[in-house]
C-alpha positions in Angstrom: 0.0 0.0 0.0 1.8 3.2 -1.4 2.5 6.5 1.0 -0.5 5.4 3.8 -1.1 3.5 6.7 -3.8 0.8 6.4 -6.2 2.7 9.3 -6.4 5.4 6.5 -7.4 3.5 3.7 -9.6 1.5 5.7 -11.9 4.6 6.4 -11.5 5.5 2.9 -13.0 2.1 1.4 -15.4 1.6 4.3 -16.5 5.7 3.5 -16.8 4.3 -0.3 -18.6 1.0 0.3 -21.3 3.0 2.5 -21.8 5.8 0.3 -21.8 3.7 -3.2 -23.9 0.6 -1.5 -27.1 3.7 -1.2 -27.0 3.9 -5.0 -27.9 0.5 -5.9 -25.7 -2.2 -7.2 -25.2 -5.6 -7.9 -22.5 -8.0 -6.7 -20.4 -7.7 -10.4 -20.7 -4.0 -9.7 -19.3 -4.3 -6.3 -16.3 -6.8 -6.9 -15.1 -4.9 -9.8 -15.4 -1.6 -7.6 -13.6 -2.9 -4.7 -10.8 -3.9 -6.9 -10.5 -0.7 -8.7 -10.3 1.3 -4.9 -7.4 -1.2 -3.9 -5.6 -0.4 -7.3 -6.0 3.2 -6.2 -4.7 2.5 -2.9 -1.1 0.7 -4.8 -2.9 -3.4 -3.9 -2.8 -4.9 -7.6 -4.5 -7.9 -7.8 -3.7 -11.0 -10.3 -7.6 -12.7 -9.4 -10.2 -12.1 -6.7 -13.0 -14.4 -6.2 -16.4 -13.8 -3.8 -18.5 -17.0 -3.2 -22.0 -16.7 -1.8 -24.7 -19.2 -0.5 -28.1 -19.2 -3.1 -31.4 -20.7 -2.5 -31.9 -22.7 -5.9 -32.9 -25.8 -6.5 -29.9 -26.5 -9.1 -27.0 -24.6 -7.4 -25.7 -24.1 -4.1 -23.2 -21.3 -4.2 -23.1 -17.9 -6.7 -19.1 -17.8 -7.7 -18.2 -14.2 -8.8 -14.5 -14.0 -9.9 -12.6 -10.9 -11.1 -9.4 -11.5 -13.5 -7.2 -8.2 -15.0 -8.3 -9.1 -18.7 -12.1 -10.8 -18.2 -13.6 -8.0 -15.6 -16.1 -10.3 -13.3 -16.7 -13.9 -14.2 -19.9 -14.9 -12.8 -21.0 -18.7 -12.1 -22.5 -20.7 -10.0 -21.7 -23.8 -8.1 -23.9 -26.7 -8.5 -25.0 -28.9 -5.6 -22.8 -31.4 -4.4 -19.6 -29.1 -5.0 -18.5 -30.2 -1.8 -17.2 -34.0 -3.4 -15.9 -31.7 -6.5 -12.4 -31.7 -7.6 -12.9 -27.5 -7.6 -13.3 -28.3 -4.2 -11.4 -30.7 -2.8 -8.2 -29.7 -4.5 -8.8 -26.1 -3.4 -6.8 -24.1 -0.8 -10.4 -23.4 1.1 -10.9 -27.4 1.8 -7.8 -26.9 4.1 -8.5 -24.3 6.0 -12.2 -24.5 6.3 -11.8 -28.3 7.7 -9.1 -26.7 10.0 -11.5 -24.4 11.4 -9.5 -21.3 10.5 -11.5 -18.0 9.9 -8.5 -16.8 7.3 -5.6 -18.1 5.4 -2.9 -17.2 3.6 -0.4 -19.7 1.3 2.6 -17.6 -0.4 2.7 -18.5 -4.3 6.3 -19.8 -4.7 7.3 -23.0 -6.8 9.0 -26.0 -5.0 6.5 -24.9 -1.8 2.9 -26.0 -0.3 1.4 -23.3 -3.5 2.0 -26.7 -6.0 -0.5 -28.7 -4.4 -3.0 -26.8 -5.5 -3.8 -26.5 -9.2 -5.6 -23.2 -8.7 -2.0 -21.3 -7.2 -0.1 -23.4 -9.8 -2.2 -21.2 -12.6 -2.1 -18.1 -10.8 1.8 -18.6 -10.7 1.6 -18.9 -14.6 -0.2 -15.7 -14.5 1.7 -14.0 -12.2 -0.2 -14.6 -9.1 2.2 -14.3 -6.1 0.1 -14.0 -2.8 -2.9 -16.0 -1.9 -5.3 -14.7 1.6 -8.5 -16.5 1.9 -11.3 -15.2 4.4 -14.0 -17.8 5.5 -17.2 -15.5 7.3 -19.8 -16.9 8.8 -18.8 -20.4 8.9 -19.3 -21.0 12.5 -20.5 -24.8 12.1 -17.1 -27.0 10.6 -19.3 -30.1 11.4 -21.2 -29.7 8.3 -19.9 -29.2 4.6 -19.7 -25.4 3.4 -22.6 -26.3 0.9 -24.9 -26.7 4.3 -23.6 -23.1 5.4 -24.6 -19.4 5.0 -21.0 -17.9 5.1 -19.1 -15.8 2.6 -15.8 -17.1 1.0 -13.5 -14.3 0.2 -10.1 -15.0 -1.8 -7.3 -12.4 -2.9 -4.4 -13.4 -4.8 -1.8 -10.4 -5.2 0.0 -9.8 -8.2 2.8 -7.6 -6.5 6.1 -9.0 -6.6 6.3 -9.9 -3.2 2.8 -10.2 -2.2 0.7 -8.8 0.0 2.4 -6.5 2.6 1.4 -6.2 6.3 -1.0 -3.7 5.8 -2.0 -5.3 2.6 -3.3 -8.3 4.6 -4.6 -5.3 7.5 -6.6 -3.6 5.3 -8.2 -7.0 3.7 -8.6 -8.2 7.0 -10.7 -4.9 8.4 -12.8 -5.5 5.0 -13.9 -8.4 5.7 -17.1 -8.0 7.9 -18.0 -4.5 5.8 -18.0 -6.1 2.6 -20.1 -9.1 4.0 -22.8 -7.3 4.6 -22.9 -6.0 1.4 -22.7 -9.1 -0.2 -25.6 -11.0 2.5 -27.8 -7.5 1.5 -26.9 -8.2 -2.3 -27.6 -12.3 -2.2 -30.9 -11.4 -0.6 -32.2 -9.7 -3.9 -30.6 -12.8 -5.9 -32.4 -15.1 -3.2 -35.6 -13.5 -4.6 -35.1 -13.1 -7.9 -34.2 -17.1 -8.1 -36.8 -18.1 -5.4 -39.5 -16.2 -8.1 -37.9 -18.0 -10.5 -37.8 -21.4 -9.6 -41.5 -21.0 -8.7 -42.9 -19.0 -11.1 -41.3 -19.1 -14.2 -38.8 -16.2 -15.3 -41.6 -14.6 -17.8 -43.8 -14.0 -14.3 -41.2 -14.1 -11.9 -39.9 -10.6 -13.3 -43.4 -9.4 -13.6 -43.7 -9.9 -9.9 -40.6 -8.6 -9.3 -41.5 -5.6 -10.8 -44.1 -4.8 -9.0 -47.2 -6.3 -10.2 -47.9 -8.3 -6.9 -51.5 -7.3 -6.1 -54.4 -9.2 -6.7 -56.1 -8.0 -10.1 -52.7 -6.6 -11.6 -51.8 -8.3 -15.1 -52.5 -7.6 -18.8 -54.1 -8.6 -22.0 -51.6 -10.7 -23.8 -52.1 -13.5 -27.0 -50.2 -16.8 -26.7 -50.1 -20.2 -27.5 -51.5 -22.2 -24.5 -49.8 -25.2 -24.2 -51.6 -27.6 -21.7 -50.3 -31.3 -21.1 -51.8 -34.1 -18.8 -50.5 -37.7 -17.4 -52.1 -40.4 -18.8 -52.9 -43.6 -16.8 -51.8 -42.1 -13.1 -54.1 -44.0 -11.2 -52.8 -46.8 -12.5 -49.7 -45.7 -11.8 -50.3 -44.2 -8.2 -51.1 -47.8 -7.7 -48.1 -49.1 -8.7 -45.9 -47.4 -6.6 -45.8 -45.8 -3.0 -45.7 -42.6 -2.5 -42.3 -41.7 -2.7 -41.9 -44.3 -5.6 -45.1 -41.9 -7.5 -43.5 -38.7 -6.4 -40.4 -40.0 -8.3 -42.9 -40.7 -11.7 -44.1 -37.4 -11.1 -40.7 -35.7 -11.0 -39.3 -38.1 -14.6 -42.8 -36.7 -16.8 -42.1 -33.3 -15.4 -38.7 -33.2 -16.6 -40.0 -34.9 -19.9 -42.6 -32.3 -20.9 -42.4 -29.5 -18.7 -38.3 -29.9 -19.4 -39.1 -29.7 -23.0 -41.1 -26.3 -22.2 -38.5 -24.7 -20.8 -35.6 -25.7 -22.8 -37.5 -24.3 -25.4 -38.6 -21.0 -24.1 -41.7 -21.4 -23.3 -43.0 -20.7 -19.4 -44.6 -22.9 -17.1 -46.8 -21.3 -15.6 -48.0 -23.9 -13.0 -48.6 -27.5 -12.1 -51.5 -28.9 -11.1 -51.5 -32.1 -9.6 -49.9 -34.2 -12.4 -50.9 -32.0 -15.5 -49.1 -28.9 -16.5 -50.2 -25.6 -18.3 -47.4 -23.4 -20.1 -47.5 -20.6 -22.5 -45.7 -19.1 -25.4 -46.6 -15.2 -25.5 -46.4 -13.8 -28.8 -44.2 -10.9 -27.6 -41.3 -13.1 -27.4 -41.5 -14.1 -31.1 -40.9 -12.0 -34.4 -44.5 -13.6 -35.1 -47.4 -15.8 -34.3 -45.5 -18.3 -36.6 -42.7 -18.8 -35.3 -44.6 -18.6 -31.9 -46.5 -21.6 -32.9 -43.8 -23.3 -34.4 -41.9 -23.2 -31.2 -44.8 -24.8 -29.5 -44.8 -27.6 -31.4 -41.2 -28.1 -31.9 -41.5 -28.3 -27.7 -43.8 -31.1 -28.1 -42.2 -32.9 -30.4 -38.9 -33.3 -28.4 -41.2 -34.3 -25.3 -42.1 -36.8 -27.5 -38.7 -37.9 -27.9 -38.0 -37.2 -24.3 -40.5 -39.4 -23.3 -39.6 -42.5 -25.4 -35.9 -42.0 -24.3 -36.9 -42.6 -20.9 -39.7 -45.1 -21.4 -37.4 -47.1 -23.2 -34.8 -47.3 -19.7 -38.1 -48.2 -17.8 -39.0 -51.0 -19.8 -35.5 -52.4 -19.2 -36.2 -52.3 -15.6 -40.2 -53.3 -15.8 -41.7 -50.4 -15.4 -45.0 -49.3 -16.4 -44.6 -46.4 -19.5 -45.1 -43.0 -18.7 -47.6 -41.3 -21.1 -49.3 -38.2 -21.9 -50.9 -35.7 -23.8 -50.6 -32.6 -25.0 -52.8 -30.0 -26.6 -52.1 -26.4 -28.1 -54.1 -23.6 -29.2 -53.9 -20.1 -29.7 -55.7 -17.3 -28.2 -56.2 -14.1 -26.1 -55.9 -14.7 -22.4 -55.7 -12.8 -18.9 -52.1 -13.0 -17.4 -52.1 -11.8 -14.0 -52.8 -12.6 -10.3 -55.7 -13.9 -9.2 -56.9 -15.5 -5.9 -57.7 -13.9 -2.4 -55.7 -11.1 -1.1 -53.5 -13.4 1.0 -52.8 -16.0 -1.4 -52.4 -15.2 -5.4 -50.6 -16.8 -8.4 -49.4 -15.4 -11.6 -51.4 -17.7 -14.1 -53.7 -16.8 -17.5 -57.0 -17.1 -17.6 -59.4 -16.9 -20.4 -61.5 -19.2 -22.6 -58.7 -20.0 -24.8 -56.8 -21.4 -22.1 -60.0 -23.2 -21.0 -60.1 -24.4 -24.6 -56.6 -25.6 -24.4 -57.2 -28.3 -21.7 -60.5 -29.6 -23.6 -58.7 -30.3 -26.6 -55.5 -32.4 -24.7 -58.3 -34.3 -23.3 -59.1 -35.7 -26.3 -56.0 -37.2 -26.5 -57.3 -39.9 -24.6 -60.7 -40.3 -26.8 -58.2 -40.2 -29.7 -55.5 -42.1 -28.9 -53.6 -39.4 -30.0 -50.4 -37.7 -28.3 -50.5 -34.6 -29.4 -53.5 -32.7 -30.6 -54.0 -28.6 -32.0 -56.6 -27.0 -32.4 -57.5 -25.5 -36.4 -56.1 -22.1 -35.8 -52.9 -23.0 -34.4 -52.5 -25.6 -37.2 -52.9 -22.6 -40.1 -50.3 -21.4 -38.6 -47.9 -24.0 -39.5 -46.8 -25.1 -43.2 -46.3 -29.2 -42.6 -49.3 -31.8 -42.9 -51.9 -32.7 -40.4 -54.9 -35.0 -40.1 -58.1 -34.1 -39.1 -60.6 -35.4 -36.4 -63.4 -33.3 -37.2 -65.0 -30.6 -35.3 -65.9 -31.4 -31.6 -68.6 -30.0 -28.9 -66.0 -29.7 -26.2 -67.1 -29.7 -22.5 -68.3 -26.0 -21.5 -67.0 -24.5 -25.1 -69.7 -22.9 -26.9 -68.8 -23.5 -30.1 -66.9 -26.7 -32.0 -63.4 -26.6 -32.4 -62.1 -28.6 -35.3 -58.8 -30.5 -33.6 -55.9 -32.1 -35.4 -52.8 -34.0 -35.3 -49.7 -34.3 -37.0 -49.7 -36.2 -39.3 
């Protein structure tokens, strides 16, 4: 630290981090600030690296890692990281399982730095320093995974290190800038809770603001609704864990084909689905549609994939239907004011589930209605027009062919 004691620049960052924190930011914004003050104050830094707990069902921890040429690299760590190679060949393993609150390993060939392939790279690059900071880790019984601390890692890029007040200064730091980042990983913790639940389409709606009963809009979408076939039969087969499992493998079939092609869930309900496509999201109601049916297609493929594995193991098949349509619907919240979801509403999303159930009558897998089908240059076959259940009118419904 150049011309200044490390009680000096601590008030300095700490008047910096309280002033800046007021104006909004993210955690990106924040690592990539801090580092820029500690250039300022002579501390040059070859990588830094912030590693905070998330709420998701896929990951466990939000990795946000700053490098001189990439700016912030942000990733996240997925559950189970703990029995990782990133983890167990990593300088935290030893001091978290020694119980340590902070460490520090110099970078020097022919020393401890060549266990770890992480300080081996940094060496390439010219790391030369490594101080780790473990907050809020006050349980070493458990894996970090089951924790809510904050890992903080710094490796220097000055030729010899870190000085004293280097280490000082990084070591007053600490609790300010955790914080921060707790404060910060509580809007993530929202943002992904919305989306895991909701969908991303409504989870940003919601996060917007539109979170009272009543609010929503006026959108056109294909509705895509899709239902289990045979669970009864199927409930029977199995306990209750054992059914929860089916459940979970025709989830990821077709509501896994959804999303992994854009569309949005919008909710479960019991074991069928219904999902939409809003025509906002496409150049047109074409390629809206053609999008919808490209999702059922693969669910299609998704499902023989795995019906094929549960035959091997005599297993009852997994089947389903699905139906899609087009139409104006409702999308908002609606339920008392205590308890709401974001779904649509509407009689073409009413139409929607009347024409998957005739999946069933038809032994068909997936079924369209006539106006979704115009939409769409490739052949279909016809099942007439039907009097559906509650629908004024008869809808002519299709297959492909």
């Amino acid at each position: 630290m150049k011309d200044r004691d490390h009680n000096a620049a601590y008030i300095e960052m700490l008047e910096w981090l309280s002033s800046r924190s007021l104006q909004g930011w993210d955690v990106p914004t924040l690592l990539d600030g801090v580092v820029g003050k500690l250039a300022d104050l002579g501390i040059s830094m070859y990588r830094v690296h912030f590693g905070i707990p998330v709420l998701n069902p896929l990951y466990v921890v939000g990795a946000y890692t700053w490098f001189p040429e990439k700016g912030v690299v942000v990733d996240n760590y997925a559950r189970g990281i703990d029995n990782e190679e990133a983890y167990t060949r990593s300088p935290i393993k030893k001091f978290y399982d020694s119980g340590a609150t902070e460490g520090r390993i110099r970078i020097r060939a022919g020393t401890e730095s060549d266990t770890y392939p992480m300080l081996v790279q940094a060496a390439a690059g010219g790391g030369t320093d490594y101080f780790l900071q473990l907050v809020g880790f006050d349980d070493r019984s458990g894996m970090p995974g089951t924790q809510e601390g904050v890992v903080m890692s710094w490796i220097s890029s000055a030729e010899g290190g870190f000085s004293d007040d280097d280490i000082a200064l990084l070591q007053r730091l600490g609790n300010p800038l955790c914080v921060e980042l707790k404060s910060l990983t509580q809007r993530r913790l929202v943002a992904d809770i919305l989306h895991a639940y909701l969908g991303g389409y409504s989870a940003d709606r919601v996060y917007d603001g539109q979170i009272q009963r009543g609010d929503g809009d006026v959108i056109d979408a294909v509705i895509l609704f899709c239902d289990l076939r045979g669970s009864s039969k199927l409930a029977e087969h199995y306990d209750l864990k054992g059914f929860l499992g089916v459940l979970n493998d025709y989830y990821e079939i077709t509501a896994g084909a959804v999303i992994e092609g854009g569309g949005e869930v919008l909710r479960y309900i019991g074991d069928a689905s219904l999902a939409i496509f809003p025509f906002e999201r496409y150049a047109s109601e074409k390629e809206a549609c053609q999008a919808a049916i490209d999702v059922a297609f693969n669910a299609v493929q998704r499902g023989e994939r795995v019906n094929a594995e549960r035959e091997k193991n005599g297993e009852p098949q997994i089947d389903f239907g699905i139906g899609l349509h087009t139409g104006t619907v409702m999308y908002g919240n609606i339920g008392t004011r205590e308890r709401i979801e974001f779904t649509v509403i509407g009689k073409a999303a009413n139409e929607a589930a009347r024409i998957e159930a005739q999946c069933k009558e038809l032994g068909e897998t997936i079924l369209v209605s006539k106006i979704f089908a115009d939409q769409l240059e490739q052949p279909w076959r016809s099942h007439g027009s039907f009097s559906l259940r509650n629908i004024g009118k008869p809808i002519e419904i299709l297959s492909p062919a």
